[in-house]
N, C-alpha and C positions, 0 to 999 in steps of 0.2 A: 146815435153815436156820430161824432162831427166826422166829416171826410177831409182828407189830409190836403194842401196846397200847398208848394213848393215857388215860391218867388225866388228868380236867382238875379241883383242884383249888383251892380258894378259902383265904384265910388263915384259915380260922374252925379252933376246933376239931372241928368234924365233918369236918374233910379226914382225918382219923386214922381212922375208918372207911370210907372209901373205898379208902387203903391197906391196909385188912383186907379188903375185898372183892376187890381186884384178888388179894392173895397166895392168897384164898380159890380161887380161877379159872382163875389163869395158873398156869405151874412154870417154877422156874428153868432155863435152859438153853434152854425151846423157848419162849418170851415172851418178846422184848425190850421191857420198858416205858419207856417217854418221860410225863415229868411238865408239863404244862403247866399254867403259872396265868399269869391274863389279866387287868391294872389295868386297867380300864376306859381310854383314851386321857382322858375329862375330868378323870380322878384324877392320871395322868402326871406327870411333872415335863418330858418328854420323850417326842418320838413314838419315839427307841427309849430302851430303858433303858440307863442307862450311871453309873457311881459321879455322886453326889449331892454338889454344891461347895458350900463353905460359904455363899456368897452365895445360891443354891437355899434354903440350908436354911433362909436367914430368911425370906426371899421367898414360898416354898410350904412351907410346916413340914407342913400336912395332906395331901401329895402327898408328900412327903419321907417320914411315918410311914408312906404306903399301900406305900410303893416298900421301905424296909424290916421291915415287914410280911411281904412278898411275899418278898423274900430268902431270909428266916427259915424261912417257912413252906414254902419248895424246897427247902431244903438238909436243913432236919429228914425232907420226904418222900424226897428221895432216898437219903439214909443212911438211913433206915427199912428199904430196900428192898434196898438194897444187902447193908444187914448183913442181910437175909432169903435174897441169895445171889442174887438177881438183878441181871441186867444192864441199870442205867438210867442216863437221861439226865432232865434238865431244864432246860426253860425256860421264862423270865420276858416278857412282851410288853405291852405297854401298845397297845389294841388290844380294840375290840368283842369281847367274850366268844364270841358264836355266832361267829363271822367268823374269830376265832382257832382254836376247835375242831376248826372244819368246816376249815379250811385245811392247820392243822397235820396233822389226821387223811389228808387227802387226801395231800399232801405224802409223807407216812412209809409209805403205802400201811397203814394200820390194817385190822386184821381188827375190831377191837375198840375201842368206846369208854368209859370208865366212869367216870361223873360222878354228882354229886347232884341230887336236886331242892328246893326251900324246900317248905313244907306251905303253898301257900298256897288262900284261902277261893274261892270260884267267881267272885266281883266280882274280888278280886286276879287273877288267871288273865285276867278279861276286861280289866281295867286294863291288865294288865302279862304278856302272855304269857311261861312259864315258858322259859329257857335251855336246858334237856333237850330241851321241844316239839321248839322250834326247830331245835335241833340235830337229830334223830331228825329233821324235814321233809328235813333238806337232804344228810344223808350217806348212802351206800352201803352203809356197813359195820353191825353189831350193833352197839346201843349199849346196856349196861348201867345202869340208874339204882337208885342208891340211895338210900334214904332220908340227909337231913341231919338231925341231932337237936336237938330246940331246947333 
């Protein structure tokens, strides 16, 4: 039976080395990977996500970009991964990042989690405690981080 891995994914382009670490770790056949990206809920157009109406798009145009963004940057990861001969899934959630992680991770029963971290300076860190931290406080399983590139 494959074991579950959880990629949590951001629209930047350093999510395209994340997908290299995971192919780097997992193998097809005995990895099922699940791709998760996370709009922050104040970026939202909507607590869940669901196609974007024209009235939305004049209304929230920068929640409308975040949400197709986010689309874009699923689908490109999940055919990345697929055409690599694994068997994945993705989804989209608008929904605190850690909260979403830790959830969906628990959820899928993940052996594994593998995500990025920002380079940020020791004050940033203390302003703004890092997404990885926090995630690694709260889950059970490994969690993988890899560098984002700036």
């Amino acid at each position: 039976m494959p074991s579950h891995v959880l990629i949590a994914i951001d629209a930047s382009p350093a999510s395209s080395g994340l997908l290299d670490l995971a192919r780097r770790y997992c193998q097809p056949g005995q990895h099922h990977l699940h791709v998760l990206l996370a709009i922050d809920s104040t970026f939202a157009v909507h607590d869940h996500l669901a196609p974007i109406r024209q009235d939305e798009e004049e209304e929230y145009p920068a929640a409308c970009e975040e949400q197709r963004l986010g689309d874009a940057a699923m689908l490109k990861a999940v055919t990345a991964l697929r055409e690599s001969g694994f068997t994945c899934e993705g989804k989209l959630v608008a929904a605190d990042p850690v909260d979403a992680i830790v959830s969906q991770a628990e959820a899928l029963g993940c052996e594994l989690i593998v995500m990025g971290h920002r380079h940020l300076s020791r004050l940033g860190r203390l302003l703004d405690p890092s997404i990885s931290v926090k995630v690694i406080d709260r889950v059970q399983c490994a969690v993988l981080v890899g560098p984002c590139h700036r």
